[in-house]
mmJSON file of the N, C-alpha and C atoms, coordinates in Angstrom:
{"data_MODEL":{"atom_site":{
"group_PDB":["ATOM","ATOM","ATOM","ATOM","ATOM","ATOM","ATOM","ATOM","ATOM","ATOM","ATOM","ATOM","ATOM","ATOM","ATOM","ATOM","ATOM","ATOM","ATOM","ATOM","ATOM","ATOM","ATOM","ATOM","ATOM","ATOM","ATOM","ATOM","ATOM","ATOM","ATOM","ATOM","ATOM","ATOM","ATOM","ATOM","ATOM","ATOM","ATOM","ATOM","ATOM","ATOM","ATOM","ATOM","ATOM","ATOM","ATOM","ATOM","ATOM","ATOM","ATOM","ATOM","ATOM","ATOM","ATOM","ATOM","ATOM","ATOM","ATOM","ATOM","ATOM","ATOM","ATOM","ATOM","ATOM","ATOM","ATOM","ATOM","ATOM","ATOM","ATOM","ATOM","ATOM","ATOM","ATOM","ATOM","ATOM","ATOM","ATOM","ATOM","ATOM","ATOM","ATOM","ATOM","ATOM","ATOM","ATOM","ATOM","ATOM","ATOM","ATOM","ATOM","ATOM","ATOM","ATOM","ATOM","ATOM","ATOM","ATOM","ATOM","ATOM","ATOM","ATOM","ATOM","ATOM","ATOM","ATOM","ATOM","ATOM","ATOM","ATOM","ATOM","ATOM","ATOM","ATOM","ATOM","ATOM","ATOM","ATOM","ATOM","ATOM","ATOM","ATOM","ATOM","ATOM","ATOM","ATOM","ATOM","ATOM","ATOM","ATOM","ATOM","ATOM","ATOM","ATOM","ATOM","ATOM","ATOM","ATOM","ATOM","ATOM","ATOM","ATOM","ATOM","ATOM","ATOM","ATOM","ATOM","ATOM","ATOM","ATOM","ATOM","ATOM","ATOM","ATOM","ATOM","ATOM","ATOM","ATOM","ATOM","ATOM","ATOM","ATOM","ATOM","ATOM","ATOM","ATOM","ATOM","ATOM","ATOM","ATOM","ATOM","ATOM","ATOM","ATOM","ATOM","ATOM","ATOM","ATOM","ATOM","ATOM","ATOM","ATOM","ATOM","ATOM","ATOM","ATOM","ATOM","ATOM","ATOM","ATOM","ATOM","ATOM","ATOM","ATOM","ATOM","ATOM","ATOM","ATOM","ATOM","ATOM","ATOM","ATOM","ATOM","ATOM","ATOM","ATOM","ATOM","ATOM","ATOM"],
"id":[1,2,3,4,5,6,7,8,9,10,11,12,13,14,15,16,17,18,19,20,21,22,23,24,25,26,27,28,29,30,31,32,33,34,35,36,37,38,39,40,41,42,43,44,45,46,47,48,49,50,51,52,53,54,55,56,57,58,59,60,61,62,63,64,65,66,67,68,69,70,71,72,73,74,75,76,77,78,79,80,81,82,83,84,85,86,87,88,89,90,91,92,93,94,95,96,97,98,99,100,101,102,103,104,105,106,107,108,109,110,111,112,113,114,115,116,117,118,119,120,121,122,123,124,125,126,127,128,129,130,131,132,133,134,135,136,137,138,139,140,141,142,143,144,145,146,147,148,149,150,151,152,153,154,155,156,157,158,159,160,161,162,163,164,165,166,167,168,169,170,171,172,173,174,175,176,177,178,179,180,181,182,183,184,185,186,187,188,189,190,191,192,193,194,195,196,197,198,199,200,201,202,203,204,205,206,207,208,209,210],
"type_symbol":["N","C","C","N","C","C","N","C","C","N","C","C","N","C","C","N","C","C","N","C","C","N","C","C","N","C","C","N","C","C","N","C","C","N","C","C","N","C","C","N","C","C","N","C","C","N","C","C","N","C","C","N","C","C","N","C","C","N","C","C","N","C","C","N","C","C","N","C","C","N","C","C","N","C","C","N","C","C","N","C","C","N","C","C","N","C","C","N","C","C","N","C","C","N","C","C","N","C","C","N","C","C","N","C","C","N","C","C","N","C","C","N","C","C","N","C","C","N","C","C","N","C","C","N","C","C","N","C","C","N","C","C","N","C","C","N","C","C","N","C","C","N","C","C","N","C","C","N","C","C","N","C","C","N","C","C","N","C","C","N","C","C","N","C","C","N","C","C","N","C","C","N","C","C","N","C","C","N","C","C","N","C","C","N","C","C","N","C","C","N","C","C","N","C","C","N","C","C","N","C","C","N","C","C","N","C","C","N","C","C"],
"label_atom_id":["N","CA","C","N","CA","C","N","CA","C","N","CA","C","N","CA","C","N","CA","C","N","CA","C","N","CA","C","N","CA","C","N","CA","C","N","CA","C","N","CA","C","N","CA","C","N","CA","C","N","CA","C","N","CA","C","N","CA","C","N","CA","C","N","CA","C","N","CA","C","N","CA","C","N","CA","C","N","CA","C","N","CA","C","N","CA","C","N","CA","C","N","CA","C","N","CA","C","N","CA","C","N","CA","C","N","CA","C","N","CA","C","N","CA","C","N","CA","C","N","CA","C","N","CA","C","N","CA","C","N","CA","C","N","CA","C","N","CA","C","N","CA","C","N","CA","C","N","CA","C","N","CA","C","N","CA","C","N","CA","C","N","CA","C","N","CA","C","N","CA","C","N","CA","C","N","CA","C","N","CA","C","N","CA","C","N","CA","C","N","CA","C","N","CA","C","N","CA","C","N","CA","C","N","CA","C","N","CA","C","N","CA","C","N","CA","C","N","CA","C","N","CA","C","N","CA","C","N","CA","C","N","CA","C","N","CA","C","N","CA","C","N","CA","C"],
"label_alt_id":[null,null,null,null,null,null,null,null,null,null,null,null,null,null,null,null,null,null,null,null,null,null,null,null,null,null,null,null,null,null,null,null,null,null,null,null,null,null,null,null,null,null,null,null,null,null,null,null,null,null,null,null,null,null,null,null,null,null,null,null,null,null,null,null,null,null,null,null,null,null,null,null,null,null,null,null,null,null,null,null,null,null,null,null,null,null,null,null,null,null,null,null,null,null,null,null,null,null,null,null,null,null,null,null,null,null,null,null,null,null,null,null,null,null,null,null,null,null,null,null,null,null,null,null,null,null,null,null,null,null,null,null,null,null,null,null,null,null,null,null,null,null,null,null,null,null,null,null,null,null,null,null,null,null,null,null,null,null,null,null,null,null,null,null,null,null,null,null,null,null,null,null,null,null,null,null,null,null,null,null,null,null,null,null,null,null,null,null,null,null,null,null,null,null,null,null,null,null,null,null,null,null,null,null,null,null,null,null,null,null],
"label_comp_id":["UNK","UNK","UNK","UNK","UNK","UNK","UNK","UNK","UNK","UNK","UNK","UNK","UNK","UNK","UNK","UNK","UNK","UNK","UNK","UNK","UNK","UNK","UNK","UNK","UNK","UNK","UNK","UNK","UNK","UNK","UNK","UNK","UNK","UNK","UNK","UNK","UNK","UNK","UNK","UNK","UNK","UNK","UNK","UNK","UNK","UNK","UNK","UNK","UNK","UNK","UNK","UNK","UNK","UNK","UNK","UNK","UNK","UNK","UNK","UNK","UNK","UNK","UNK","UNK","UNK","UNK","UNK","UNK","UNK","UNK","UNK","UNK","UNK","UNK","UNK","UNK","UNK","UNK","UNK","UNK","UNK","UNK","UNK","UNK","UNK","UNK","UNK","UNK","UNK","UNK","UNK","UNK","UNK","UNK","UNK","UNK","UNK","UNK","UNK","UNK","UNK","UNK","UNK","UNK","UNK","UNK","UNK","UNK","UNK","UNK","UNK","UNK","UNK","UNK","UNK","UNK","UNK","UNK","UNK","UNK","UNK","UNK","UNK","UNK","UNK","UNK","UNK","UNK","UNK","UNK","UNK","UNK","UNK","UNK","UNK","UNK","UNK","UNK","UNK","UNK","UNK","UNK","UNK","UNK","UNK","UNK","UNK","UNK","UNK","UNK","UNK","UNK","UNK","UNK","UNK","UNK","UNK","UNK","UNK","UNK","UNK","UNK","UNK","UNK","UNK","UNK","UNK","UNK","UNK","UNK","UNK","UNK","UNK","UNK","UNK","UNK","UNK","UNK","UNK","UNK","UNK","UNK","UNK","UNK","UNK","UNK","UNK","UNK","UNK","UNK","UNK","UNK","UNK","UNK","UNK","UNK","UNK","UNK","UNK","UNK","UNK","UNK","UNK","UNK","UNK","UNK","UNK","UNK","UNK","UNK"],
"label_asym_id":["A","A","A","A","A","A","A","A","A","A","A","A","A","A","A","A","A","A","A","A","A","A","A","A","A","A","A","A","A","A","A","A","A","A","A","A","A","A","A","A","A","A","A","A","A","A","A","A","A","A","A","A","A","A","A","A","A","A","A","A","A","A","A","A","A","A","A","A","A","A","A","A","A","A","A","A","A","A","A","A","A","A","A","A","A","A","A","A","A","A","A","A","A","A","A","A","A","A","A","A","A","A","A","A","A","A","A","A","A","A","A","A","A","A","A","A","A","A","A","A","A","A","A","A","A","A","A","A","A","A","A","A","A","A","A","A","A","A","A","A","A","A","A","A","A","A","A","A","A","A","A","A","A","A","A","A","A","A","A","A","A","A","A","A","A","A","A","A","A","A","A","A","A","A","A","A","A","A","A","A","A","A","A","A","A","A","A","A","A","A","A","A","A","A","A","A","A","A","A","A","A","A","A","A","A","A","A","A","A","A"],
"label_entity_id":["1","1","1","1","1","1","1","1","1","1","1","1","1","1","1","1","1","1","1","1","1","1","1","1","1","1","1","1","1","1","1","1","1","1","1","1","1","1","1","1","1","1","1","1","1","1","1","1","1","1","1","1","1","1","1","1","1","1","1","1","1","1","1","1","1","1","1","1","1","1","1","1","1","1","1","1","1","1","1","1","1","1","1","1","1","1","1","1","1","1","1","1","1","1","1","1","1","1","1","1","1","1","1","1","1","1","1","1","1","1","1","1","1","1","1","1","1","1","1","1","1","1","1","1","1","1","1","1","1","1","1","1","1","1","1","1","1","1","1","1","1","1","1","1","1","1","1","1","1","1","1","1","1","1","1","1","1","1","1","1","1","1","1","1","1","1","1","1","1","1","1","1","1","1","1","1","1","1","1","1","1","1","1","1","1","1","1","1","1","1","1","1","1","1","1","1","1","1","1","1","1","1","1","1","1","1","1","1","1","1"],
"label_seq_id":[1,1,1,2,2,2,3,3,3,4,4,4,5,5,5,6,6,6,7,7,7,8,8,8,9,9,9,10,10,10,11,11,11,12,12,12,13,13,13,14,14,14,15,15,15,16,16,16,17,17,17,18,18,18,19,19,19,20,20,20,21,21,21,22,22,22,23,23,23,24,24,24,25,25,25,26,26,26,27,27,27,28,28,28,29,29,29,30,30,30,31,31,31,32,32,32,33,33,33,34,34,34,35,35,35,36,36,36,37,37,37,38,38,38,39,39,39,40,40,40,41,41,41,42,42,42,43,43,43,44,44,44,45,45,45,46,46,46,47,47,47,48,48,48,49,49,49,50,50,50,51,51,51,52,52,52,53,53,53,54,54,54,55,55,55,56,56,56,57,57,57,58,58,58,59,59,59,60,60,60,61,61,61,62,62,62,63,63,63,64,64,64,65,65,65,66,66,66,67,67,67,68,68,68,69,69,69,70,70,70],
"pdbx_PDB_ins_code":[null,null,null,null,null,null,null,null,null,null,null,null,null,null,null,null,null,null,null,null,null,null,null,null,null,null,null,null,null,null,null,null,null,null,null,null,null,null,null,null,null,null,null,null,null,null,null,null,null,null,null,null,null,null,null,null,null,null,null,null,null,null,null,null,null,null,null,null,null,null,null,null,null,null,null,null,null,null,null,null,null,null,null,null,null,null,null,null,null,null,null,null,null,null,null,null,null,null,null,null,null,null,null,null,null,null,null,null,null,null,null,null,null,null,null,null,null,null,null,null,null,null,null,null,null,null,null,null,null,null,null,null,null,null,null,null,null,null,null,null,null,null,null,null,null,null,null,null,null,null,null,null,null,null,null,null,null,null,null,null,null,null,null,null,null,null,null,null,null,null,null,null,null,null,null,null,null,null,null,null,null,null,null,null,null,null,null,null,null,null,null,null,null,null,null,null,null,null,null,null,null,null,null,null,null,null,null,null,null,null],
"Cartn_x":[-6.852,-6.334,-7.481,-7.201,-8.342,-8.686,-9.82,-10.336,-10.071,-9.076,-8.943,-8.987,-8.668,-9.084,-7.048,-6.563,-5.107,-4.727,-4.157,-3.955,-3.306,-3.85,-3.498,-2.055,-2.264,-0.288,0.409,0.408,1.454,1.286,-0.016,-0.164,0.746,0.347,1.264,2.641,2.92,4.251,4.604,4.817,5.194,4.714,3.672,3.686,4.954,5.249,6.452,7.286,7.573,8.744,9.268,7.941,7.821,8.332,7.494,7.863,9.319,10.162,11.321,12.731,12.595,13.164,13.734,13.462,13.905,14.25,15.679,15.783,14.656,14.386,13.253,13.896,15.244,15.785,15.801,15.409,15.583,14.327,13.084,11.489,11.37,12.365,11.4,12.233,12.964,13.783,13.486,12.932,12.483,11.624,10.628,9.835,9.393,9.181,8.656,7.155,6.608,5.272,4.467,3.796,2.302,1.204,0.445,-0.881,-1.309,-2.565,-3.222,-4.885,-5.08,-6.144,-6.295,-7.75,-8.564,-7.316,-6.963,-6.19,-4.799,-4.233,-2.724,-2.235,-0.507,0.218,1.441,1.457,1.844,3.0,4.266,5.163,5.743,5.662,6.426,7.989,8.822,9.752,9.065,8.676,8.322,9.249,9.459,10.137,9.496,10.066,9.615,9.592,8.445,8.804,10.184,10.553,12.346,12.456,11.254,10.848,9.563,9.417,8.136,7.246,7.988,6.964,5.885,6.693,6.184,5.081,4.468,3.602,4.1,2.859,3.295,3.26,2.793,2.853,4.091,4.113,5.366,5.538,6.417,6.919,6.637,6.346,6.14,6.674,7.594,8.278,7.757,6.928,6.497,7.906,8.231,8.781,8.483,7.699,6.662,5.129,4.927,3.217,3.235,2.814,2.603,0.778,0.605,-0.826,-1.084,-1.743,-2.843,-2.418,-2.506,-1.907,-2.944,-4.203,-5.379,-5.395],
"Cartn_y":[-5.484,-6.607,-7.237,-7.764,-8.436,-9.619,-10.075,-11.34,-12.209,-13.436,-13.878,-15.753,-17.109,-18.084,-18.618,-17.335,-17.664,-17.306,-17.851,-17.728,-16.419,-15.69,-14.255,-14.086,-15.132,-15.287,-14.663,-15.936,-16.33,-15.074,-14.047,-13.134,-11.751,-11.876,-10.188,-10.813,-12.196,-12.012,-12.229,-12.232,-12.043,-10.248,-9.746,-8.351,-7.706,-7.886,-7.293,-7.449,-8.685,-9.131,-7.913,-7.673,-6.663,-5.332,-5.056,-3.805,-3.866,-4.314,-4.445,-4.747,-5.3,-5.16,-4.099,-3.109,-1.872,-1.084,0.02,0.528,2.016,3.131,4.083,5.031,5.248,6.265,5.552,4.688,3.817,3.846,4.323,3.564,4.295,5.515,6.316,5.441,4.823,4.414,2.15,2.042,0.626,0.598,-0.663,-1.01,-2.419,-3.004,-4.584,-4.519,-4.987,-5.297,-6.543,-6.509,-8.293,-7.531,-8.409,-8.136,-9.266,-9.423,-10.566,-10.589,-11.874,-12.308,-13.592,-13.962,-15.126,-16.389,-16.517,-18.155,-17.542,-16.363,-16.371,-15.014,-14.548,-13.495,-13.603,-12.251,-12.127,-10.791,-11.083,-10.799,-9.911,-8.6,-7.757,-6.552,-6.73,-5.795,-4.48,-3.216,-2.265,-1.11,-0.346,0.475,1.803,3.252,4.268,4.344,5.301,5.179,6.064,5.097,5.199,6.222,6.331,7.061,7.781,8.983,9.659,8.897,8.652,7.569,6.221,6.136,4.932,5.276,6.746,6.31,6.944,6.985,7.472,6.68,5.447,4.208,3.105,2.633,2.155,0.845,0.162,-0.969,-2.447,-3.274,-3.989,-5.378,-5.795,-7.455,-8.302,-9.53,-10.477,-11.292,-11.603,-12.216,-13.468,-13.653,-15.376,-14.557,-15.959,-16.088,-17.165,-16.782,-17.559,-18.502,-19.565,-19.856,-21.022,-20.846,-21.81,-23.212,-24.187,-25.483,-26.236,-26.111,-26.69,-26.75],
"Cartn_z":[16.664,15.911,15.124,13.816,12.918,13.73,13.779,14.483,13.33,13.289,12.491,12.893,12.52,12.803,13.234,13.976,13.549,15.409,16.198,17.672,17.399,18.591,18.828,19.603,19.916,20.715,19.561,18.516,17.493,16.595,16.358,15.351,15.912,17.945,18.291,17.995,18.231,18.13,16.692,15.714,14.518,14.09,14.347,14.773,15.609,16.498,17.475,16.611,16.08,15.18,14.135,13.337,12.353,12.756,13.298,14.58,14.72,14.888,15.557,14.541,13.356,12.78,11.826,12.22,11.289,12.669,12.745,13.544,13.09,14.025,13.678,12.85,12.858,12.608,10.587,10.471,8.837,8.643,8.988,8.373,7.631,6.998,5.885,4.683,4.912,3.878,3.865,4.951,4.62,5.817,5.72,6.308,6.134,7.502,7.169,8.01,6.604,8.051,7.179,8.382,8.343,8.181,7.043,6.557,7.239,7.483,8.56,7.759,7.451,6.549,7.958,7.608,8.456,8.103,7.401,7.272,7.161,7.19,7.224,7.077,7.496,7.87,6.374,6.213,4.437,5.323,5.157,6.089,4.591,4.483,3.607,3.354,2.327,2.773,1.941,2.727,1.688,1.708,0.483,0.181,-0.477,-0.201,-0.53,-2.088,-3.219,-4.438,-4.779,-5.629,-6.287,-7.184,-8.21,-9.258,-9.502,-10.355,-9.774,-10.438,-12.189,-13.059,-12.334,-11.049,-10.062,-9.269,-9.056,-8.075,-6.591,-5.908,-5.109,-3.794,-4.105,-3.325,-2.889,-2.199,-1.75,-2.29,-2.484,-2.916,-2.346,-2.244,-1.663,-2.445,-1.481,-2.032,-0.827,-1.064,-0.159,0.357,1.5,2.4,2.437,3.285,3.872,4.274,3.751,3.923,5.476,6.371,7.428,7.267,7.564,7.422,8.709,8.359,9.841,9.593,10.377,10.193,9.55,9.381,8.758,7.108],
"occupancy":[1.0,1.0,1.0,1.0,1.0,1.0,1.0,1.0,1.0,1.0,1.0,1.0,1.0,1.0,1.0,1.0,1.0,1.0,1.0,1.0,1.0,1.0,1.0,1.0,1.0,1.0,1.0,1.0,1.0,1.0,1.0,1.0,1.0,1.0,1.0,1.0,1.0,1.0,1.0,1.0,1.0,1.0,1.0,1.0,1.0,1.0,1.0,1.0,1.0,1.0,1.0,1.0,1.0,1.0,1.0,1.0,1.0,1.0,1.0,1.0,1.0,1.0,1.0,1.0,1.0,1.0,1.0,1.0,1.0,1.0,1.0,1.0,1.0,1.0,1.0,1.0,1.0,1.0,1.0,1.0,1.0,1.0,1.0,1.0,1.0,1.0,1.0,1.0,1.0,1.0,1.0,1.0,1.0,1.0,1.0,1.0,1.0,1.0,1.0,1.0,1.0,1.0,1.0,1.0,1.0,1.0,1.0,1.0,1.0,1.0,1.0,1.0,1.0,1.0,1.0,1.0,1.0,1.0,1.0,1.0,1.0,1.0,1.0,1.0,1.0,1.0,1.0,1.0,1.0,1.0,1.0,1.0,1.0,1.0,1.0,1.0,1.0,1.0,1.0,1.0,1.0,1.0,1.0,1.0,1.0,1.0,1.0,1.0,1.0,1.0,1.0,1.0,1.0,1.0,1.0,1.0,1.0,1.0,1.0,1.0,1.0,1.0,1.0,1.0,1.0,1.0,1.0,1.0,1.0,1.0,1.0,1.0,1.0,1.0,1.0,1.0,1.0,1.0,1.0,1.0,1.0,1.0,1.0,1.0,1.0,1.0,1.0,1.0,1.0,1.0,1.0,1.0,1.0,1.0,1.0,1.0,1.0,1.0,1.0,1.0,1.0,1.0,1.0,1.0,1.0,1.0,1.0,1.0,1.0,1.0],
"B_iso_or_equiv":[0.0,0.0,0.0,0.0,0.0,0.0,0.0,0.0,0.0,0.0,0.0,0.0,0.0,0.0,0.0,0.0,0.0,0.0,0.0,0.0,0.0,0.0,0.0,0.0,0.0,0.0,0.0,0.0,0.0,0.0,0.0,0.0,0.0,0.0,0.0,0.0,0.0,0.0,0.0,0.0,0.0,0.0,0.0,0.0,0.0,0.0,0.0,0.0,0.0,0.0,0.0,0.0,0.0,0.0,0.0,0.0,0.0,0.0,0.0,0.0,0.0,0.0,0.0,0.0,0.0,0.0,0.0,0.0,0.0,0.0,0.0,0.0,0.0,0.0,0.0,0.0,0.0,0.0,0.0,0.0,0.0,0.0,0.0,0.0,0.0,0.0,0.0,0.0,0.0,0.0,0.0,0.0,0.0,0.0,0.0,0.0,0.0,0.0,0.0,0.0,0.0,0.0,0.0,0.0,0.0,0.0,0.0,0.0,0.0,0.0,0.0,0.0,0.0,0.0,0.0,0.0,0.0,0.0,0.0,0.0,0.0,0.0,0.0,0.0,0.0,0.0,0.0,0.0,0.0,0.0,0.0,0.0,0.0,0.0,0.0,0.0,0.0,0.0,0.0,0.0,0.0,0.0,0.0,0.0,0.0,0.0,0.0,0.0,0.0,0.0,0.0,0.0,0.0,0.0,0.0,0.0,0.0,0.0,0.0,0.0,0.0,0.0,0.0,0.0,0.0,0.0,0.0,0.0,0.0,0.0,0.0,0.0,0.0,0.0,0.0,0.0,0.0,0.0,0.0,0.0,0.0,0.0,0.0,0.0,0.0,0.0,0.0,0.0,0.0,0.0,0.0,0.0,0.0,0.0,0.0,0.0,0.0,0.0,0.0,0.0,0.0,0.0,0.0,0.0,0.0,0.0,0.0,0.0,0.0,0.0],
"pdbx_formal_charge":[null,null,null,null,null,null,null,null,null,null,null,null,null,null,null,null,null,null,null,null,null,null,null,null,null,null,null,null,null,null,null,null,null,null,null,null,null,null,null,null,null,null,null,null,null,null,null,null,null,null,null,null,null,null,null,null,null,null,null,null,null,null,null,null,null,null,null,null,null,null,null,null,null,null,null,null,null,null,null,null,null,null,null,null,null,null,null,null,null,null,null,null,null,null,null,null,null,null,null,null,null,null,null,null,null,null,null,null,null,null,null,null,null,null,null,null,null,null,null,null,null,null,null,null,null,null,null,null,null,null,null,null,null,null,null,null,null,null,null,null,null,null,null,null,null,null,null,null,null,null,null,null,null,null,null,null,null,null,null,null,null,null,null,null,null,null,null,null,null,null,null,null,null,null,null,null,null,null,null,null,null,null,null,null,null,null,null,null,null,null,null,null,null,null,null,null,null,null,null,null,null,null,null,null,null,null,null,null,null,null],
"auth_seq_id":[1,1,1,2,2,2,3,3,3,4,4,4,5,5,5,6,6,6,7,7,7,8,8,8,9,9,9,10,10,10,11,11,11,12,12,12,13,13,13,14,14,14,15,15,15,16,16,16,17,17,17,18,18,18,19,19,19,20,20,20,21,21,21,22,22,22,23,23,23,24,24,24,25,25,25,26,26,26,27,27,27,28,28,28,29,29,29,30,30,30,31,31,31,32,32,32,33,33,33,34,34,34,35,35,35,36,36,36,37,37,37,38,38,38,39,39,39,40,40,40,41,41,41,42,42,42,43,43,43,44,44,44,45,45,45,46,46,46,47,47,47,48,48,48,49,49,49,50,50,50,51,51,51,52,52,52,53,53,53,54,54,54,55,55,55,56,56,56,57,57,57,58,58,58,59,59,59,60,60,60,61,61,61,62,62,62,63,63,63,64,64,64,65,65,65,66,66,66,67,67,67,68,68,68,69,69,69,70,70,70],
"auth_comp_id":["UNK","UNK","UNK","UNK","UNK","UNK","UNK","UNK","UNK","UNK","UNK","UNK","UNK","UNK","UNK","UNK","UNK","UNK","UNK","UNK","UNK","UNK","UNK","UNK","UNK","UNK","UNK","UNK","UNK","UNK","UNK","UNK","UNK","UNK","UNK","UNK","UNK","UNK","UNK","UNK","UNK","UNK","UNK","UNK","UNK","UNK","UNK","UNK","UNK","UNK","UNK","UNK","UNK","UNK","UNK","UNK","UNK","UNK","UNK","UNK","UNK","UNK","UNK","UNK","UNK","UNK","UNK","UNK","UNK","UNK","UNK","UNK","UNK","UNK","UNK","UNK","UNK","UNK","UNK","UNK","UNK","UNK","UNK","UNK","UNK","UNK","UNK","UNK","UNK","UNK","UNK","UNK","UNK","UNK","UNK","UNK","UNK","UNK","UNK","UNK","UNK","UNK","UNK","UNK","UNK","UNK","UNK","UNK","UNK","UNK","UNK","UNK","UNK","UNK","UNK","UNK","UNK","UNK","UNK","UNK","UNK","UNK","UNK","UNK","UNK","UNK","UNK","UNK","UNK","UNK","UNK","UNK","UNK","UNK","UNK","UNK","UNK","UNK","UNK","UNK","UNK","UNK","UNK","UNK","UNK","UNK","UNK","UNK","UNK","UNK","UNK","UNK","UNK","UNK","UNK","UNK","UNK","UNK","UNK","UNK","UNK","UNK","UNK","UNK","UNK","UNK","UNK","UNK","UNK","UNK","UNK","UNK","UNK","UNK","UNK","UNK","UNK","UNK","UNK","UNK","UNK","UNK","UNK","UNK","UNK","UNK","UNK","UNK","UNK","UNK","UNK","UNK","UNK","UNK","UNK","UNK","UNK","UNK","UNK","UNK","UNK","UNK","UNK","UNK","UNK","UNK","UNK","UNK","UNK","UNK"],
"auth_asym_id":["A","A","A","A","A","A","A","A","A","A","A","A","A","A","A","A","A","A","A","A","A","A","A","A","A","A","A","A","A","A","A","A","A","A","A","A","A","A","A","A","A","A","A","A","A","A","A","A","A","A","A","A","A","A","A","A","A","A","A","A","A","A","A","A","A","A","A","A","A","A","A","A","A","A","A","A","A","A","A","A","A","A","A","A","A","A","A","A","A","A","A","A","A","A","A","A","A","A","A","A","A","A","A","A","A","A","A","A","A","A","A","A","A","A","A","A","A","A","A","A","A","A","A","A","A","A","A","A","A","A","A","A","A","A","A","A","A","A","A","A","A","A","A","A","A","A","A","A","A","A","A","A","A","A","A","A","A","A","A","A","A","A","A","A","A","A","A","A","A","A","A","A","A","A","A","A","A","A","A","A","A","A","A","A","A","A","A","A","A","A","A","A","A","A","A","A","A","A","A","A","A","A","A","A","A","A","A","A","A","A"],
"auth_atom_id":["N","CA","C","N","CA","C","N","CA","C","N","CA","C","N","CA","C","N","CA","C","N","CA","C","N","CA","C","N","CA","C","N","CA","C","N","CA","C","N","CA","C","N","CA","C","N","CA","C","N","CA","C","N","CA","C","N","CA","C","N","CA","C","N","CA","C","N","CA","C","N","CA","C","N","CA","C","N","CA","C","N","CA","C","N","CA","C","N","CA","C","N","CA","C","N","CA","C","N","CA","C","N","CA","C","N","CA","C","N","CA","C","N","CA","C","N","CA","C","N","CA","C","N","CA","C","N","CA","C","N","CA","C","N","CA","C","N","CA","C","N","CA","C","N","CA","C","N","CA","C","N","CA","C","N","CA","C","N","CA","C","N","CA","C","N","CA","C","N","CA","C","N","CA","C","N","CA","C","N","CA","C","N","CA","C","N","CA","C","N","CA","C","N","CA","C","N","CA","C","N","CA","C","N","CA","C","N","CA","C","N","CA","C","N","CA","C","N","CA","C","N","CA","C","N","CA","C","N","CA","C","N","CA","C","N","CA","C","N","CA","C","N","CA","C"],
"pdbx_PDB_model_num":[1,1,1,1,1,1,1,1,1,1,1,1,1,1,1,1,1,1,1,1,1,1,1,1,1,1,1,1,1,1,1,1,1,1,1,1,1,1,1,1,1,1,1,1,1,1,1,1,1,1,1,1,1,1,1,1,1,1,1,1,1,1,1,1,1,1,1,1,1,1,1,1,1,1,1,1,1,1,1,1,1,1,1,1,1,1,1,1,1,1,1,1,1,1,1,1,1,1,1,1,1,1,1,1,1,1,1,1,1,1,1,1,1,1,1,1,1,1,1,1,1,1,1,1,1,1,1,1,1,1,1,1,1,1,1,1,1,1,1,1,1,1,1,1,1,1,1,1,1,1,1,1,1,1,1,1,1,1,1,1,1,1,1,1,1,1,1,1,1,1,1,1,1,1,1,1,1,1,1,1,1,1,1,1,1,1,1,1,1,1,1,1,1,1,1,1,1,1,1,1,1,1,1,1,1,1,1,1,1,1]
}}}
């Protein structure tokens, strides 16, 4: 886990969260996950590329930004 200035409680559990919202038999077709920076959790829906013109990288629409109470 990143050592970050953010309680490690609150970071696995919004992790599990992520984890858990997609059944396994769906992750090639969606995916949610948390990026984790020192001051905050950037909660994403990502998606496989749609088009070849696109890349071969996945999609990414931001959700919530979680941040430190400071």
């Amino acid at each position: 886990m990143v050592a970050s200035g953010l309680p490690d409680l609150d970071v696995a559990r919004v992790l599990r969260c992520c984890a858990s919202r997609v059944p396994e038999q769906l992750r090639e077709q969606i995916r949610v996950e948390c990026g984790i920076t020192p001051r905050h959790l950037r909660i994403c829906e990502c998606r496989p590329p749609w088009r070849e013109d696109v890349g071969p990288e996945w999609t990414r629409f931001p959700i919530a930004r979680l941040g430190a109470p400071w």
